[in-house]
C-alpha positions in Angstrom: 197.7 17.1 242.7 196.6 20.2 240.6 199.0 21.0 238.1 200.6 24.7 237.7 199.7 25.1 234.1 196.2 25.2 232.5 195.0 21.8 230.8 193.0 22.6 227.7 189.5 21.2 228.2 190.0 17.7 226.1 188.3 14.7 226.3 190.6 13.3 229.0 190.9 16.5 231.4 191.0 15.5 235.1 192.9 12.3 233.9 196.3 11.7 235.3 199.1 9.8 234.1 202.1 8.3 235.4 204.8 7.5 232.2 207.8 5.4 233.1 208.1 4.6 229.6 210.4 4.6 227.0 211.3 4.6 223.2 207.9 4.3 221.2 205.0 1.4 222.1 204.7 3.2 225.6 205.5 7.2 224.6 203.0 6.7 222.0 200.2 6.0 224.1 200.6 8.3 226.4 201.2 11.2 224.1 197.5 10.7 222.8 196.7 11.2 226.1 198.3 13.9 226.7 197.1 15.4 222.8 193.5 15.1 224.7 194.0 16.8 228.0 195.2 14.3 230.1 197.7 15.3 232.9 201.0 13.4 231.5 204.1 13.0 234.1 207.1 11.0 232.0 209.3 9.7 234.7 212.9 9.6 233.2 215.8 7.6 234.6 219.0 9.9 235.3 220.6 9.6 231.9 217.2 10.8 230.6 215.2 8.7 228.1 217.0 6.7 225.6 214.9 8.5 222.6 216.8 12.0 223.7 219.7 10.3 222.0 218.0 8.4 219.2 217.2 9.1 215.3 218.8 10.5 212.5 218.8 14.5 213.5 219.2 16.5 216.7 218.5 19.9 216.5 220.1 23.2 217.8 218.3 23.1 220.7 219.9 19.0 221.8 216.1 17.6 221.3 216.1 14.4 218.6 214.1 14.0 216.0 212.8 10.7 217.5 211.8 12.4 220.7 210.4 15.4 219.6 207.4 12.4 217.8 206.3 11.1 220.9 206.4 13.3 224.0 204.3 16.5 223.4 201.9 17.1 226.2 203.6 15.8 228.8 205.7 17.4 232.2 209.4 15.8 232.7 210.7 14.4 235.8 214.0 12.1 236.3 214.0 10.0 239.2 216.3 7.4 240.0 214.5 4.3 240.8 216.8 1.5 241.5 217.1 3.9 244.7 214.6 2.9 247.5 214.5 6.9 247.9 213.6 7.3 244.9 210.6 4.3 244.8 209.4 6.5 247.6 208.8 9.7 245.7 207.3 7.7 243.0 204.7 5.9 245.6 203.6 9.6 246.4 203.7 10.7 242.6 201.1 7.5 242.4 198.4 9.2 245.4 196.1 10.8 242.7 197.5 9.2 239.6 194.6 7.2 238.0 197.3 5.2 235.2 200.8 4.1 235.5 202.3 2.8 232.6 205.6 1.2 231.8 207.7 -1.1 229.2 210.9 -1.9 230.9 211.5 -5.9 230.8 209.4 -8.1 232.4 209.9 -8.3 236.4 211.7 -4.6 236.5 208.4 -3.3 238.3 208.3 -6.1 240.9 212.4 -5.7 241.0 211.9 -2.2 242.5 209.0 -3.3 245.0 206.4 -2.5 243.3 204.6 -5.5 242.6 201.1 -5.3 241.2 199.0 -7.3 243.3 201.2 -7.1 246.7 201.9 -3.7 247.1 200.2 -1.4 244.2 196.7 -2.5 244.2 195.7 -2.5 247.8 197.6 0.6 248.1 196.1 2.0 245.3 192.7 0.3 244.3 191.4 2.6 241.7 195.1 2.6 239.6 195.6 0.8 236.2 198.8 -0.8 235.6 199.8 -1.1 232.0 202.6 -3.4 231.2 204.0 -3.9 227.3 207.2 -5.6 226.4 208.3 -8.1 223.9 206.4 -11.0 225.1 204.6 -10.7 228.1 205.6 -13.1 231.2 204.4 -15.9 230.0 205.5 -18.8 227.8 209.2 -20.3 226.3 210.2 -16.8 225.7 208.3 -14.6 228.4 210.3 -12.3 230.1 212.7 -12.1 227.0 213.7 -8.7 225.4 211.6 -8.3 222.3 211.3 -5.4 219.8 209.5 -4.2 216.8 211.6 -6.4 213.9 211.8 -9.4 215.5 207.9 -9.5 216.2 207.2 -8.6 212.6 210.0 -11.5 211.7 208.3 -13.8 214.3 204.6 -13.2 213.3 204.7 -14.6 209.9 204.6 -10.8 208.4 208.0 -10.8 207.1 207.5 -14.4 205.1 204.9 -12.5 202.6 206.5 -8.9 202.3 208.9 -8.2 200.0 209.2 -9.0 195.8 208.8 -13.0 194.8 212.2 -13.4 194.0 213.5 -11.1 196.9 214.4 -12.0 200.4 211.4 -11.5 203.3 211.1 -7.9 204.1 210.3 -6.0 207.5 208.0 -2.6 207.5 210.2 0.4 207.4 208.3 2.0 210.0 208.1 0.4 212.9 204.4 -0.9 212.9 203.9 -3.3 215.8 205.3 -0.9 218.6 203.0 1.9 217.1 200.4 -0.7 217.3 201.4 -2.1 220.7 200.8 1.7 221.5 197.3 2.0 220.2 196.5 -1.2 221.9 197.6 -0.1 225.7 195.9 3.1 225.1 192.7 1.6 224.0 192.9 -0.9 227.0 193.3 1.7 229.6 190.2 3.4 228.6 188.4 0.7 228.8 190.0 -0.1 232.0 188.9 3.3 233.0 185.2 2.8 231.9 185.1 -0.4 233.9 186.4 1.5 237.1 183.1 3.8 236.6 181.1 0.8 237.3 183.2 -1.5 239.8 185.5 1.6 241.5 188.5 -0.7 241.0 191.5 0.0 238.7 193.2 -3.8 237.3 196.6 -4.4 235.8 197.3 -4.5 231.8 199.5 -6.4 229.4 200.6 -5.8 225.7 203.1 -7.8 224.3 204.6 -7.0 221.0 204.7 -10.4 219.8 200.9 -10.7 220.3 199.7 -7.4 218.6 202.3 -8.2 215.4 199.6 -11.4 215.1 197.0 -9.2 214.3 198.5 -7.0 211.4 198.8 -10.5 209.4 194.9 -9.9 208.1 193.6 -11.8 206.4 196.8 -14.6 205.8 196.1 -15.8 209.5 192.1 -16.4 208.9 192.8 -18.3 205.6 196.0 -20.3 206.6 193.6 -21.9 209.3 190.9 -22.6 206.7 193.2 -23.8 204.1 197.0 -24.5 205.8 198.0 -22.3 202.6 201.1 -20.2 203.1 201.1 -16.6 201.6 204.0 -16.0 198.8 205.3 -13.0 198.3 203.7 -10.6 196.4 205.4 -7.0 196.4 202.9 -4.6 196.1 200.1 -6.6 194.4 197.3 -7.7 196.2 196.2 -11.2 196.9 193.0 -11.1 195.6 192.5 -8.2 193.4 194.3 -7.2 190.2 195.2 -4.3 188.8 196.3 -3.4 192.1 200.7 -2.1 192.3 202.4 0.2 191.9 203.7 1.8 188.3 206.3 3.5 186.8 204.7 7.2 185.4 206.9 10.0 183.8 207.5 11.1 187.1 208.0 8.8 189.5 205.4 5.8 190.6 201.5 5.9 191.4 199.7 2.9 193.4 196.9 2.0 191.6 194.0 -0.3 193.9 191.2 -1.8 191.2 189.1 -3.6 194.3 186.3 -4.2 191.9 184.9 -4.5 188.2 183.1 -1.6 188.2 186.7 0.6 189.6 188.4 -1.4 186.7 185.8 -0.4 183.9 186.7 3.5 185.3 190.6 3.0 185.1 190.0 1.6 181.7 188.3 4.6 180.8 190.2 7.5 182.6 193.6 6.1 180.8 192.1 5.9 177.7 191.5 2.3 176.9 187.7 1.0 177.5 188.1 -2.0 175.5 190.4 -3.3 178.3 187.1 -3.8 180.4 185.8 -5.9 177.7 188.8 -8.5 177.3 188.1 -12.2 178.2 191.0 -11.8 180.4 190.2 -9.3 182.3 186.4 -9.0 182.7 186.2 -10.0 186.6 188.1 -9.7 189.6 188.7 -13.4 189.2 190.3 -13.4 185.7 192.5 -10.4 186.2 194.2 -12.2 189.4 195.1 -14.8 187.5 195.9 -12.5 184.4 197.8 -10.0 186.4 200.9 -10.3 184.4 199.4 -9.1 181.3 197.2 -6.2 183.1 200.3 -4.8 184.6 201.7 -4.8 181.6 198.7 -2.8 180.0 198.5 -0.9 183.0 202.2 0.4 183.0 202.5 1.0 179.0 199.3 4.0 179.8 201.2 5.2 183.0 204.6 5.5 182.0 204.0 9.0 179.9 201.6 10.7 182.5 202.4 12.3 186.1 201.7 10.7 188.8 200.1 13.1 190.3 198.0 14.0 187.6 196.5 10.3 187.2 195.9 9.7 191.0 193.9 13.0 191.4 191.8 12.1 188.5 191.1 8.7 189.4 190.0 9.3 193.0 187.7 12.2 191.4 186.5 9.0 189.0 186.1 6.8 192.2 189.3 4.3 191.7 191.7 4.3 194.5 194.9 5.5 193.6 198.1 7.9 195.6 201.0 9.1 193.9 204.1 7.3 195.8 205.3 10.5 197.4 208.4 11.4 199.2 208.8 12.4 202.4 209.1 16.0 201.6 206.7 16.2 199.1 203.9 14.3 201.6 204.5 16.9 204.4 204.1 19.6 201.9 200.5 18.2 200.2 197.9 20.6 200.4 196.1 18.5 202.0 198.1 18.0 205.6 197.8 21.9 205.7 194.0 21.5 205.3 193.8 18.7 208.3 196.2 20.9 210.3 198.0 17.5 210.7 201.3 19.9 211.2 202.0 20.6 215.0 204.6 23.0 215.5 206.9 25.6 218.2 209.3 27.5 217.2 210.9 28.3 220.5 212.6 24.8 220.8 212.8 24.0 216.8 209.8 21.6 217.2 207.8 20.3 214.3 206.2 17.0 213.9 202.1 15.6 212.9 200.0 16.1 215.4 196.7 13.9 216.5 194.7 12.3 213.7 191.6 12.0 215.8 188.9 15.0 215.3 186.5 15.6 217.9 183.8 18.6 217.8 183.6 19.7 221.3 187.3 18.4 222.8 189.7 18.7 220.1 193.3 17.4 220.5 195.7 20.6 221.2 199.5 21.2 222.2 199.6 22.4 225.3 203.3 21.7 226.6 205.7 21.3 223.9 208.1 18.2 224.4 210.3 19.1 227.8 213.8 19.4 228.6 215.3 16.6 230.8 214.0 17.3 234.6 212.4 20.1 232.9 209.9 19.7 235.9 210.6 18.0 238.3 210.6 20.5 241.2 207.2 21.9 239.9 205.8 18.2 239.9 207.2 17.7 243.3 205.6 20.9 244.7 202.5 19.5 243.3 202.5 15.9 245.2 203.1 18.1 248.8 207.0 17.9 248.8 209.0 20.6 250.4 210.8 22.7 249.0 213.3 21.1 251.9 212.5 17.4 251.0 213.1 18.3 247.2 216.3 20.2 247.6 217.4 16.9 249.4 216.4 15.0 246.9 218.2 16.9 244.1 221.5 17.2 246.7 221.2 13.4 247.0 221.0 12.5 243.5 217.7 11.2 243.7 215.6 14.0 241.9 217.2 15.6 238.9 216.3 19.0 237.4 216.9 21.1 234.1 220.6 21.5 233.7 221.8 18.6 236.0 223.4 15.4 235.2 223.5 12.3 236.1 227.6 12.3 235.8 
């Protein structure tokens, strides 16, 4: 299938992907894909993708905020598969495709006939299957639904966040399906460098419940050397000290001492060297167990400077330190408009960060903004050898949806 637009020339041109997922874990990873050239086909059901409707803003145009973050660089298509018609036009969709991917529940796949191992595989032998849900197939609760908060609940990483006298806290942002996302996309390329060697494609699982496991660095390594539970802590670290966050004149600062020689600096930059030279504080070691009293010498030199004005200048010293910025204030740092991190089109009110990978010869670009429901479906069809017969049958049938139509 050669597609009817030009793909920019990234470091995944001539790769093509087949997207029946939805939400975030799945989106995710095949929006980096798309950010690097590859040939992305999102495969909606015919009440569109659940993210259309999600998140706290739609814009003038009907596109969500939520959508708008994972699905540049891709082509739209809705297909209804629970239709036998409609497995059929994705079997064709799958001729030239080199990755499908997919998060509905456990067992959906195999529901519609397309089992892995029966049917897809000796089909097609060069494809890669990626599967991610909740938690996997296997096990007491395989095949259950699982999401984002009740991994980070169900890890262990909810028992250590939050203050010491506060309940167990979840990440705001959701972490493990971002993570989940990072994973699959990291295990289809090395999928795909395996097929260079063997010529044969193999079938992928991510389960949420197993990539939450490994954000609980280092609490996991030491609980299995010493069986010692991590407390809550807030924002202080469990082996370093000063390290939090403190109230300045204008808001907070996060402050990260990691060593003696950072601490020494701080002391210095806010004015009080012979806070290097105090019995309790003169190694990591001492300040940990201290960390009461260094806070409180820590906050009493923050609270009358800005925030911003005592980050800059410790990073310039060498001492970790951001000022705790909000949202707007983040996206407007002179620094995301130095790293171009800001991806943008007018025409459809889109706005959101772009790809945080650099690359010198391939760079990441925005080639097709995010698409309108069916946006292009009839142009994907043509593309795969349909019709234009078959595809007006399939749109009069209810099988194929394009721009403007409904499901309804």
């Amino acid at each position: 299938m050669t597609p009817s637009h030009p793909l920019h020339p990234g470091a995944l041109s001539g790769l093509r992907v087949i997207d029946l997922s939805h939400v975030l874990a799945g989106p995710m990873a095949t929006q980096m894909f798309g950010d690097h050239g590859a040939e992305v086909v999102k495969v909606e059901p015919p009440g569109g993708e659940v993210s259309r409707k999600m998140g706290p803003s739609t814009n003038e145009h009907g596109f969500s905020s939520h959508y708008f973050s994972v699905n540049r660089n891709k082509r739209a298509i809705a297909l209804d598969l629970s239709r036998p018609e409609g497995v059929d036009v994705l079997m064709r969709l799958l001729a030239d495709a080199d990755v499908l991917i997919e998060n509905f529940k456990p067992g959906t796949l195999r529901g519609f006939g397309l089992d892995y191992e029966t049917v897809l595989a000796p089909r097609f032998p060069r494809l890669i299957v990626a599967h991610i849900s909740g938690f996997g197939e296997e096990g007491p609760l395989g095949g259950l639904i699982g999401m984002d908060p009740t991994a980070q609940a169900m890890c262990g990483l909810m028992s250590w966040q939050g203050e010491p006298d506060g309940a167990p806290m979840r990440a705001g942002a959701s972490i493990v399906d971002l993570l989940a996302g990072l994973y699959t996309a990291s295990a289809i390329l090395m999928a795909l460098h395996e097929r260079h060697a063997s010529g044969r494609g193999q079938e992928i699982e991510v389960a949420l419940f197993d990539a939450a496991f490994t954000l609980t660095h280092p609490f996991t390594a030491d609980w299995f050397m010493s069986g010692r539970e991590p407390a809550r802590i807030g924002n202080r670290h469990p082996s370093g000290a000063p390290y939090n966050v403190y109230r300045c004149r204008d808001g907070h600062v996060l402050l990260a001492c990691a060593n003696d020689k950072q601490f020494r600096v701080l002391c210095e930059v806010l004015g009080r060297p012979e806070l290097a030279d105090d019995p309790r504080f003169r190694n990591v070691q001492e300040r940990f167990c201290h960390h009461d009293a260094i806070d409180a010498e820590v906050s009493a030199l923050c609270a009358a400077r800005g925030k911003n004005e005592i980050a800059l200048t410790l990073l310039r010293a060498g001492v970790p330190a951001g000022a705790v910025l909000s949202m707007g204030e983040a996206l407007r740092h002179e620094q995301v408009a130095a790293r171009r991190l800001v991806v943008e089109d007018p025409s459809i009110g889109f706005k959101t960060v772009g790809s945080p990978i650099r690359m010198s010869r391939t760079p990441p670009a925005l080639h097709q903004r995010p698409a309108r429901f069916g946006e292009h479906s009839r142009a994907v069809l043509r593309e795969a050898g349909f019709t234009e017969g078959e595809i007006d049958a399939l749109v009069a049938g209810r099988v194929v949806f394009g721009e403007g139509q409904t499901a309804c």
